[in-house]
DRENSE-198189 format. One record per residue: x, z, y of N, C-alpha, C in turn. Coordinates in steps of 0.001 Angstrom, whole numbers, plus 500000, padded with zeros to 6 digits. Example, Ala and Ser with C-alpha at 12.3 -4.5 7.8 and 13.67 -1.06 7.14 Angstrom:
2
513190507800494310512300507800495500513200507800496700;512850507080497750513670507140498940512900507870500030;
***
This chain:
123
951582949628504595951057948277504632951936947389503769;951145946405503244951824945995502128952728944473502810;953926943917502447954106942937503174953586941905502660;954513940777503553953425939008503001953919938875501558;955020939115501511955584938613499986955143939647498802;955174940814498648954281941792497508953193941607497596;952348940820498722950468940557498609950717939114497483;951463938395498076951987937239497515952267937240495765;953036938223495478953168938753494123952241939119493437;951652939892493725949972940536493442949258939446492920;948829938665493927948158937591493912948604936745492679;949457936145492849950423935502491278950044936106490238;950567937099489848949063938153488680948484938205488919;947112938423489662946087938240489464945931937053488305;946438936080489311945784934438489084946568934506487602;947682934692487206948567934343485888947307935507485058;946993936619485353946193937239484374944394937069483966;944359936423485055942478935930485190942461934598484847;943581933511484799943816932130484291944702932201482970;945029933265482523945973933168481076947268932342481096;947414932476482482948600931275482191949805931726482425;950829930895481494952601931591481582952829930640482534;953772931325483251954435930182484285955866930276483768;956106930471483318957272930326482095958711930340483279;959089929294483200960476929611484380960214929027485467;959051929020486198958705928978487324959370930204488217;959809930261489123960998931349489811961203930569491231;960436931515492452960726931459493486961583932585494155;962790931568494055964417932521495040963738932976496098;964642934704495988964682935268497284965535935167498093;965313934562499429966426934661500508967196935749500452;967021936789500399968202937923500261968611938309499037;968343937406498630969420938321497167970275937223496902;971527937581496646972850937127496373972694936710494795;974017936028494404973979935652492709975688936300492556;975251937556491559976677938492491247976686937721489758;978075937578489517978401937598488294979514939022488105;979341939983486944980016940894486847980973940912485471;982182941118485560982599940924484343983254942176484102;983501942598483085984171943840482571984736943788481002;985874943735480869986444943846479592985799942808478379;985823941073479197985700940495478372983911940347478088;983214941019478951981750940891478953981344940147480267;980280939152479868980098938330481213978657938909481156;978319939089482315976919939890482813976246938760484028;975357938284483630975126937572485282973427938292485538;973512938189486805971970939210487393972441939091488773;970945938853489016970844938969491006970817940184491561;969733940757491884969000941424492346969852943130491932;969327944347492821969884945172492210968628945290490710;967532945261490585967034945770489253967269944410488025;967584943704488525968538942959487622969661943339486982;970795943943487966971742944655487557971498946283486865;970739947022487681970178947794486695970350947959485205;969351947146484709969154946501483605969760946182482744;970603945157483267971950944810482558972605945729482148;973475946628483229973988947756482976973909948419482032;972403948867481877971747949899481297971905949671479544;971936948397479267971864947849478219973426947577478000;973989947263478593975770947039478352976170948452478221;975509949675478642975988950765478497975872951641476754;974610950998476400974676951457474976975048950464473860;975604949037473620975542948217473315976658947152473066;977714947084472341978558946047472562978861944936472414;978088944426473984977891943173474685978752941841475010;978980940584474059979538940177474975979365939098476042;977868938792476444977094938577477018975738938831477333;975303938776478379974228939843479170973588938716480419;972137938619479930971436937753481547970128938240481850;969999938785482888968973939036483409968413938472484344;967100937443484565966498937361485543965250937656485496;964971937801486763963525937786487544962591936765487455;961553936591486678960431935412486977959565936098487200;959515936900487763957952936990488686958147936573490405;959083936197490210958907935908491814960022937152492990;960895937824492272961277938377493050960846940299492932;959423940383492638958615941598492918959127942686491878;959695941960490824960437942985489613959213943790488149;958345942424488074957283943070487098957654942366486283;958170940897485960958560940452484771959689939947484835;960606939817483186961866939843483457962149938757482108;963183938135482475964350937166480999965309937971480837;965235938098479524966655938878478949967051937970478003;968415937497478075969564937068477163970264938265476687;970499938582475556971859939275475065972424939203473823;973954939061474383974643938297472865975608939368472616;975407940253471457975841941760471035976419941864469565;977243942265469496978299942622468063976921943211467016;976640944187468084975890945563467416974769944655466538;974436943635467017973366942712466088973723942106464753;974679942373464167975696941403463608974616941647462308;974089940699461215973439941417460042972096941975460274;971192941832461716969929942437462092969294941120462457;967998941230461421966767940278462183966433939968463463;965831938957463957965605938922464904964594940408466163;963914940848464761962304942114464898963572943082465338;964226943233464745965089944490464641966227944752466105;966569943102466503967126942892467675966346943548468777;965337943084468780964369943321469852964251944654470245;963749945458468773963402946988469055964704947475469538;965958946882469340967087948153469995966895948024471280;966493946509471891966710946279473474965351947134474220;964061947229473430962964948117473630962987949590473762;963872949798472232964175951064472720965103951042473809;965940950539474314967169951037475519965836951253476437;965410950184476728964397949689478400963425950795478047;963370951610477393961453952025477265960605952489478385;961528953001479100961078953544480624960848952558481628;961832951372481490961168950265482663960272949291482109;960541949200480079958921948099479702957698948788480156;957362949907480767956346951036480992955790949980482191;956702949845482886956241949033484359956021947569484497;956674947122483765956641945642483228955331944777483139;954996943720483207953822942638483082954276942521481878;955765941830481798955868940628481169957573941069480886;957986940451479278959366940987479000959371940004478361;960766938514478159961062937493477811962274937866476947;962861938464475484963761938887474817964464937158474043;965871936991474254966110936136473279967943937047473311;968011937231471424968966937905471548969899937298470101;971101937588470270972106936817469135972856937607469015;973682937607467544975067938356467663976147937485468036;976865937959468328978222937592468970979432937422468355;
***
């Protein structure tokens, strides 16, 4: 059985996909999730949620990052996501070209995704 808040989510797509509409940084906090900031060797990472951190991770793991943000705007449910990342490895790469490295890292979770928000810089 599905609970109140994933019917709740559902519903939000529906309506965002049958009305065309971005709700852009519209973001309703979840009571249980905490706000981690993680730092490691001079890299600031901020992300809530564990598939927030995930994410981050996943991308700080192939990538040298020296800033990393992940949030949640779908509401919590984990179908659409904001990515910040400010990376060496970009140094001399278009913006097109930024993108595809962060596409290729994610390719397995853009699979599940609504919605993917990329803004990326070198560092």
């Amino acid at each position: 059985m599905a609970t109140v808040s994933s019917r709740i989510c559902a519903m939000f797509h529906r309506l965002a996909s049958a009305q065309r509409i971005s709700f852009g940084s519209t973001r309703r906090p979840c009571e249980n999730l905490g706000k981690y900031v993680l730092r490691s060797q001079s890299t600031h990472v901020v992300a809530q949620s564990k598939e927030e951190r995930r994410i981050a991770e996943k991308i700080q793991s192939k990538l040298n990052v020296s800033k990393i943000e992940v949030e949640d705007i779908s509401g919590g449910c984990g179908s659409m996501f904001r990515i910040f990342v400010a990376a060496a490895d970009f140094e001399g790469k278009r913006t097109i070209q930024q993108h595809r490295i962060i596409n290729d890292i994610l390719q397995d979770e853009v699979k599940d995704m609504h919605g993917l928000t990329l803004h990326t810089t070198s560092s």
